[in-house]
N, C-alpha and C positions, 0 to 999 in steps of 0.2 A: 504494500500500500504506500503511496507517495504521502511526503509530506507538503500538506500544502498550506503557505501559509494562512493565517486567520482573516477573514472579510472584514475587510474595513469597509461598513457600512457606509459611512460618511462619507470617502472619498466617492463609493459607487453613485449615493446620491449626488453630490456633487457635480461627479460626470456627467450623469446622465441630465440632469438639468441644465447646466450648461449646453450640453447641447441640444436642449430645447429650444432655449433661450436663442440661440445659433439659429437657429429653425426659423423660430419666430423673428426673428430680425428678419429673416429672408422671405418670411410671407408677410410683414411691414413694408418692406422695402416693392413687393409687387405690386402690392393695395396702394403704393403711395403712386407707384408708377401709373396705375390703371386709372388712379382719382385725377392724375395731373396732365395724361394725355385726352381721358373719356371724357373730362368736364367740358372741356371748349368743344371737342366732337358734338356731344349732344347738345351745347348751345348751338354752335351753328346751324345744323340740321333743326333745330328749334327756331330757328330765324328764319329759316328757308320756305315761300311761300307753297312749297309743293309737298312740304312734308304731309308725313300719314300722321293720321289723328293718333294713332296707338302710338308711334312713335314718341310722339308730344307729350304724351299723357303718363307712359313708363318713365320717359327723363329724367325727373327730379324722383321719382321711387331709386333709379340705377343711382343716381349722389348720395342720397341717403344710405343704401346699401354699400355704398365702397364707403360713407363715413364711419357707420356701426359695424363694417369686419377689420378696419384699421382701430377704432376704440376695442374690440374685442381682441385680437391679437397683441394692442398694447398693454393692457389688464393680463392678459395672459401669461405676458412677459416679466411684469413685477411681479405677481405673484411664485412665479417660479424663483425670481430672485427674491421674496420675503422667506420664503421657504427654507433657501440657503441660507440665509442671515440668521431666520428664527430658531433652524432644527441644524444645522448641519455645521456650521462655524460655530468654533468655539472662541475665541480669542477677537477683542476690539480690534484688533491689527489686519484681518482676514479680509475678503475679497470686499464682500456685498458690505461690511462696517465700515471700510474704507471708501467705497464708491457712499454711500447717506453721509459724510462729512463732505463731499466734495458739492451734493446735491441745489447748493445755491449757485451754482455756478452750470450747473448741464443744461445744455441745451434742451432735452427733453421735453420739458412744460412748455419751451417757446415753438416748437417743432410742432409741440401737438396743438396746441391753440391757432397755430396758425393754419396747419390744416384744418382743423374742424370750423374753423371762419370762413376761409375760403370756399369750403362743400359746402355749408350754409349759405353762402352768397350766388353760388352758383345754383343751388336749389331756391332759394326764390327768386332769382332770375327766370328759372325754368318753371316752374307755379306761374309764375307773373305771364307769361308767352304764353304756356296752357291755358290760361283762364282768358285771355285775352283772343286765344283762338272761338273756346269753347261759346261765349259770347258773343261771337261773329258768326258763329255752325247756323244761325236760324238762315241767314241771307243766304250760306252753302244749300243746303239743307232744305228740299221741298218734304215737306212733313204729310202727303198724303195719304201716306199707311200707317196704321198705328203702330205698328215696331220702330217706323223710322221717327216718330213722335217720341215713341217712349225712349230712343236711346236718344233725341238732343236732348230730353230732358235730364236724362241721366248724366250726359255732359256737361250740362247746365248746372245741376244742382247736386247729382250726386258724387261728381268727382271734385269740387272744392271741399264737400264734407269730408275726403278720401284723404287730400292734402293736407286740410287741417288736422286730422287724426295722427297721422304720420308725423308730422312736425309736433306736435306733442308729444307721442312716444319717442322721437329718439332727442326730443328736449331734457326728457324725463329720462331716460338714458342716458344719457351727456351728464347730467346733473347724477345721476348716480356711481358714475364711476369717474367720474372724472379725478375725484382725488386719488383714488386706486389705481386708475391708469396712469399715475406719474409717481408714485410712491413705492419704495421697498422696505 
């Protein structure tokens, strides 16, 4: 029988988190790309007089969803690093105690704020052009059937309710993790 030495738990943890963290940098780093190329896409084609309604209508949901998978990915990334700091470092001296001394100074808080201003800006830019369309559909829009009546209306009135819901919940989202998502 080999002797093998004894598991250092802690180092395994460690590791293995760190390279989550590694992970998660790198699906940050995709989300950030997808939010900073897709937002002006979908403005444009939102400006554009020949766009599809659906198009228009999904835009600001697609902002909203690259905001809440880059807040999710960031939250997922401190928590892996509270983890190390809380359970697996022992000493003031170690990785994650020494990165929370430095934490006035990281770029982090400014990185993230700045993106989730910017999605937000570009999400009611794109609300703003949707609703703007959606109250011009009557003059598109010959309403002689009742299907084609009942979806302007649902243009009309039930996709500003759709908006406003959404911009709630990840307001309400934002506001809940926003301190988690920059803290370890």
């Amino acid at each position: 029988m080999e002797n093998k030495p004894p598991l250092d738990l802690r180092e395994k943890y460690f590791n293995s988190l760190r390279e989550e963290i590694i992970g998660t940098r790198a699906r940050i780093f995709y989300t950030l790309l997808v939010g900073i190329i897709g937002a002006p896409i979908l403005t444009y084609f939102a400006l554009r007089e020949d766009t599809h309604v659906m198009v228009l209508m999904l835009a600001p949901f697609m902002i909203l969803l690259v905001l809440v998978l880059y807040l999710s990915e960031q939250a997922s990334m401190m928590q892996a690093g509270r983890f190390i700091k809380e359970r697996v470092e022992q000493e003031d001296g170690d990785w994650e105690h020494w990165l929370s001394t430095k934490r006035a100074n990281a770029p982090e808080p400014q990185l993230f704020s700045t993106f989730a201003i910017v999605c937000l800006i570009f999400y009611v830019i794109l609300v703003s052009f949707a609703l703007q369309r959606f109250a011009n559909m009557k003059d598109e829009v010959n309403p002689s059937w009742f299907f084609d009546l009942y979806i302007h209306e649902f243009w009309k009135f039930g996709m500003p309710i759709l908006y406003i819901l959404a911009t709630f919940w990840v307001l309400m989202t934002l506001l809940r993790f926003w301190h988690s998502a920059l803290r370890t």
